[in-house]
C-alpha positions in Angstrom: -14.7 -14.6 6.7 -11.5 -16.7 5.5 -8.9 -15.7 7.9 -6.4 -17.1 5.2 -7.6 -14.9 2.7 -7.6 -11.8 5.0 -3.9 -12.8 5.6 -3.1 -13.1 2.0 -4.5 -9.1 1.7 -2.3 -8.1 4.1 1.0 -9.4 2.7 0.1 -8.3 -0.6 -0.3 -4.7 0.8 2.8 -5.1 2.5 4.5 -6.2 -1.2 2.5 -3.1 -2.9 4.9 -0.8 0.0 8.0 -2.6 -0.7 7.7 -2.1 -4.2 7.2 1.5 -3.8 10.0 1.4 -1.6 12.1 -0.1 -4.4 10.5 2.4 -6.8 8.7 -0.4 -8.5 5.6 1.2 -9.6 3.9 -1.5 -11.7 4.7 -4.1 -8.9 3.1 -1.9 -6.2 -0.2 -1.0 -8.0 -0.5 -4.9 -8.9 0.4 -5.7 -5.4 -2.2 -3.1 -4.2 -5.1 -4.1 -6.8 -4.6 -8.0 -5.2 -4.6 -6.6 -1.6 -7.9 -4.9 -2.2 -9.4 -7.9 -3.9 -8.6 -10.6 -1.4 -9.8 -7.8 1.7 -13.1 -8.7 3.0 -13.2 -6.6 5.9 -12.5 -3.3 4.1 -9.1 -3.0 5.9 -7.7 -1.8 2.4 -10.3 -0.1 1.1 -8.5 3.4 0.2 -5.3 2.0 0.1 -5.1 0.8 -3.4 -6.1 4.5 -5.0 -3.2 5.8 -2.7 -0.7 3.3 -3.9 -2.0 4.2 -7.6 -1.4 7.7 -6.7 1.9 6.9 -5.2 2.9 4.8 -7.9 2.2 8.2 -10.4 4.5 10.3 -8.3 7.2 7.8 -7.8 7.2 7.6 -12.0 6.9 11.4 -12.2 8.7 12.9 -9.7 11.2 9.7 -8.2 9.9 10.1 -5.1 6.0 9.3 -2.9 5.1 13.1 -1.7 4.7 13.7 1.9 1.0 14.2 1.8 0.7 11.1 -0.3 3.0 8.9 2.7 0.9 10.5 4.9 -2.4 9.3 3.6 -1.0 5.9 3.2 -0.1 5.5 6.8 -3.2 6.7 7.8 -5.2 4.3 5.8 -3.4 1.5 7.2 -3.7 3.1 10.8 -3.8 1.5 13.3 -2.8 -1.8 11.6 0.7 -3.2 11.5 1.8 -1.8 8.6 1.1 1.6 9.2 4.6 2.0 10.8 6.1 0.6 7.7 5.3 3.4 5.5 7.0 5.6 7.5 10.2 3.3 8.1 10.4 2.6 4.3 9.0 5.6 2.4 9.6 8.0 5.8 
């Protein structure tokens, strides 16, 4: 495993979740999709569908549903950035 690499997929999830934050859809899903491809441990494995999904509802409805920030958070669980979802799309 490249620890660098496995670093790399973690900020890039953390970028997908500021974009969404932001309401940047297109940023978040490309943020996710890079996250995903740089994991090798399958930390992200669900998390770019959700962000996909989140990105949908952010461009339909302005806003990431409950159930969807829920999911999210749990996918990153019990990882760092599963308190971020909550503090920025919370």
């Amino acid at each position: 495993m490249d620890g660098q690499k496995q670093r790399r997929a973690l900020s890039a999830a953390e970028s997908a979740l500021r974009a969404l934050a932001a309401g940047d859809a297109g940023r978040s899903r490309e943020a996710a999709a890079k996250a995903a491809a740089l994991d090798q441990l399958g930390v992200y494995a669900s998390f770019a569908g959700l962000v996909r999904r989140a990105a949908g509802e952010i461009e339909q409805l302005g806003a990431v549903v409950e159930a969807t920030r829920l999911a999210l958070r749990d996918s990153l669980a019990p990882g760092p950035l599963a308190a971020a979802v909550e503090d920025w799309l919370g």
